[in-house]
C-alpha positions in Angstrom: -7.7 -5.3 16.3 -8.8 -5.6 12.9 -11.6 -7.7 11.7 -12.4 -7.9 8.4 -16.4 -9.2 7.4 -18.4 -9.1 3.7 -20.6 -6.0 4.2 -24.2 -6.6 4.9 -27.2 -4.9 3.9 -28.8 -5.8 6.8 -26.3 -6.2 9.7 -24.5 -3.1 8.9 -28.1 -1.4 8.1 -27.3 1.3 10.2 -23.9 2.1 9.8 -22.0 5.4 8.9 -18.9 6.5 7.6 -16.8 9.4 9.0 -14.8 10.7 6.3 -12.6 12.7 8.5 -11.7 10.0 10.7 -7.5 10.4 10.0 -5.4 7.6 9.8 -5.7 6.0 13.4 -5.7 2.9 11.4 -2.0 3.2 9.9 -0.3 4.8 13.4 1.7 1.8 14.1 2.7 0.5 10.1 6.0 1.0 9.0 5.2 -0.6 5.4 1.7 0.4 3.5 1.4 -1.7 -0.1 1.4 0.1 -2.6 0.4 -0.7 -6.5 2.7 -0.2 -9.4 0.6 2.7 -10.7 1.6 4.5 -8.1 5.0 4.5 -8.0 5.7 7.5 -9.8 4.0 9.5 -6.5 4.9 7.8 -3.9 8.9 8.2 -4.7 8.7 11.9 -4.2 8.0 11.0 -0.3 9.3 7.9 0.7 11.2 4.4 -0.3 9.7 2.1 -2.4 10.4 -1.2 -1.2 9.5 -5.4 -1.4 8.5 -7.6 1.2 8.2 -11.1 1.0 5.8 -13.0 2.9 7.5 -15.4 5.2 4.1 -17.8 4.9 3.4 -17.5 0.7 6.7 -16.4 -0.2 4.9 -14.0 -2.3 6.3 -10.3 -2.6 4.4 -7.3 -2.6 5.1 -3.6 -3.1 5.8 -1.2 0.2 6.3 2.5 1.4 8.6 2.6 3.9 7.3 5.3 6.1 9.2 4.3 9.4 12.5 3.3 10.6 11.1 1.1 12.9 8.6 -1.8 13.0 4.9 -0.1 14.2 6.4 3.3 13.6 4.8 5.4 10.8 6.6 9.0 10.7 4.3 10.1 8.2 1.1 9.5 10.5 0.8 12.2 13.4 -2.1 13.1 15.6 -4.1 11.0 12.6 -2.8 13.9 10.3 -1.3 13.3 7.1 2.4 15.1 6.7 3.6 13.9 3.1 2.4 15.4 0.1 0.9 11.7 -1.0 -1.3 9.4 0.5 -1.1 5.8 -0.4 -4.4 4.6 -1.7 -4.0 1.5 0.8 -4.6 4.4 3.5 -7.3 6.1 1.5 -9.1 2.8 1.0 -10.0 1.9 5.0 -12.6 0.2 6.1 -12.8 -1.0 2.9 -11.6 -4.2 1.1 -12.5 -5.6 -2.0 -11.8 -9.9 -1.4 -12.4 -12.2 -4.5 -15.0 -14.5 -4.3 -12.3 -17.5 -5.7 -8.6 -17.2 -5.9 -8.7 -16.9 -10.2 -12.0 -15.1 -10.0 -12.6 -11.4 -11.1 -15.7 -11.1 -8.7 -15.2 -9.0 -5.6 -17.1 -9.3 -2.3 -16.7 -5.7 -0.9 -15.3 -5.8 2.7 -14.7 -3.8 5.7 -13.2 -3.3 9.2 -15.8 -3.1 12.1 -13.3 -2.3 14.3 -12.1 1.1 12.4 -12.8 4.2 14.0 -14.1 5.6 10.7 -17.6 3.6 11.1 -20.2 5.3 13.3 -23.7 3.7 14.4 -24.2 6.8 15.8 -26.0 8.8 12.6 -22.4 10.5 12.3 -21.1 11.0 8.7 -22.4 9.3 5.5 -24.9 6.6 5.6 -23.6 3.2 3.9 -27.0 2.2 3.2 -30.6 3.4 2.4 -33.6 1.1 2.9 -31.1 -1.4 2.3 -29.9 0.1 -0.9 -26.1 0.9 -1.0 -25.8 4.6 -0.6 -23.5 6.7 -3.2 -20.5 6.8 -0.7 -20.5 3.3 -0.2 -21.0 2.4 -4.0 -17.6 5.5 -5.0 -15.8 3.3 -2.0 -16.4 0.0 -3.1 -15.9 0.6 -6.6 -12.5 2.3 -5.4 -11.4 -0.7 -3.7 -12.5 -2.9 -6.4 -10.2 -1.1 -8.9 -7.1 -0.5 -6.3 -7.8 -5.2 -5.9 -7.3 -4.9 -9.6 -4.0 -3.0 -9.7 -2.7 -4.8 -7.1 -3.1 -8.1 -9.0 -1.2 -6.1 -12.0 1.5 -5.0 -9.0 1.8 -8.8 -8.4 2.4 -9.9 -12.3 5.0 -7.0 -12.2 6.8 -7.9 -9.3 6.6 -11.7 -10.5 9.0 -10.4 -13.9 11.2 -8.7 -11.9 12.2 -11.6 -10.2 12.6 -13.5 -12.9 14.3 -11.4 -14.7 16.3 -11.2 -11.2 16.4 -7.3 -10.6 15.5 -7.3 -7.2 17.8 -8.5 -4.3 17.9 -8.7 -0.7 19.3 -5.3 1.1 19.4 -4.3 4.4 18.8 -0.7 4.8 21.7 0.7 7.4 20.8 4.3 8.2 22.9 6.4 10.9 22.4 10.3 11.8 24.5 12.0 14.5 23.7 9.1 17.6 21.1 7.5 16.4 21.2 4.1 14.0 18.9 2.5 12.3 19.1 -1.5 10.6 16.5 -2.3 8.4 16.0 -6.3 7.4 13.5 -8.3 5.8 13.7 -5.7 2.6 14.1 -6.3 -1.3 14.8 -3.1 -3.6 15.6 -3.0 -7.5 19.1 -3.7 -7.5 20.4 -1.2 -10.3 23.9 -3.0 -10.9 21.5 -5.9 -12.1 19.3 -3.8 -14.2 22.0 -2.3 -16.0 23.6 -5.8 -16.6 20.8 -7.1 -17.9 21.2 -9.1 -21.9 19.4 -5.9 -23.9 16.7 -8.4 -25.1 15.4 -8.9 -21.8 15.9 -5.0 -20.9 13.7 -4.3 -23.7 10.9 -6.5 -22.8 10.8 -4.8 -19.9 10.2 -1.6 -21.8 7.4 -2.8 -24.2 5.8 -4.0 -20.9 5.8 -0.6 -19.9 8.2 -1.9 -16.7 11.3 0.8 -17.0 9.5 3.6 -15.7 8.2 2.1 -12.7 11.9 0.6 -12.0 13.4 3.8 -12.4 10.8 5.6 -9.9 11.5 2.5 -7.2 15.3 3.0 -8.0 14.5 6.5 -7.3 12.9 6.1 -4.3 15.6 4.9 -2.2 16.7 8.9 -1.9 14.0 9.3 0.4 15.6 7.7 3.0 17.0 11.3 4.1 13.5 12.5 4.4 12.9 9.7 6.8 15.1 11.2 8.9 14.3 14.6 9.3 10.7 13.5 9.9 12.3 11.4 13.1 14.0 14.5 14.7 
């Protein structure tokens, strides 16, 4: 079970992190968020879907990497097998939380239950004398940054849908015996995009939007490498 808590200087005094831990963490996710910046990447492995959450209503940015709920085909024997890691999955036991919702100061966080932490002397100390070590200061700052494009993921995500370029799909795969129904997921709906009035199509150029579309439009080929990754 996860549980996230603001790192301490002097609780987690004598923790360490394991850098080759593997991603135990991500076994059982189907969907890992994803930020616009990397789009371009993560469509050469897998489908670039929304979610929206059923509590906020607010959408964010996915991999698919399973055909299932708690099925990650990508994650085996906490071995990487795609040629691109999500910096979600690169991130753990890290979060960056801001202090205030419209703040742009971070409290660094992380998971005490992740196997990656060690009180055992085992990896890279997070702290010396009380002073954050140079692992732990790279990490933070990395999860910082990846807080930051998420929150530029967010404003992108927010123009799509006002623009109304991303719709409702359910993802119906079938190989040989086996089917597969995926609900609950949004995609860029090209037939929208290419109907859009060519004033609003180019402000989604000068905000630098198209090339992220097209990679998330892109994307949805991936479904085939799905799978062969589930024979």
């Amino acid at each position: 079970m996860t549980t996230i808590v603001p790192l301490d200087s002097q609780k987690h005094q004598s923790l360490s992190l394991i850098s080759n831990a593997g991603y135990a963490h991500i076994q059982q996710s189907h969907l890992l968020p994803l930020t616009v910046h990397e789009f371009a990447m993560a469509a050469t492995n897998f489908p670039i879907v929304f979610v929206k959450d059923a509590q906020t209503g607010q959408f964010k940015a996915c991999a698919l990497v399973g055909l299932k709920p708690e099925q990650n085909l990508f994650s085996k024997n906490s071995q990487w097998l795609g040629s691109y890691i999500p910096e979600f999955a690169k991130l753990h036991p890290f979060v960056a939380v801001k202090t205030e919702a419209n703040s742009d100061k971070y409290v660094i966080c992380i998971d005490e239950s992740s196997e990656s932490l060690s009180q055992k002397g085992e990896g890279d100390k997070l702290f010396n004398d009380s002073v954050a070590s140079e692992v732990l200061t790279q990490r933070g700052n990395a999860a910082v940054a990846w807080a930051q494009k998420s929150d530029l993921t967010d404003a992108f995500i927010r123009h799509l849908l006002e623009v109304e370029i991303i719709q409702s799909q359910s993802l119906s795969i079938s190989k040989e015996d086996q089917s597969y129904n995926l609900t609950g997921c949004y995609v860029v709906n090209e037939a929208a995009l290419n109907n859009l009035d060519p004033q609003v199509f180019m402000s989604l150029k000068d905000k630098g939007y198209l090339a992220p579309i097209y990679a998330a439009l892109l994307s949805l080929n991936q479904v085939g490498n799905l799978l062969k990754l589930a024979d």
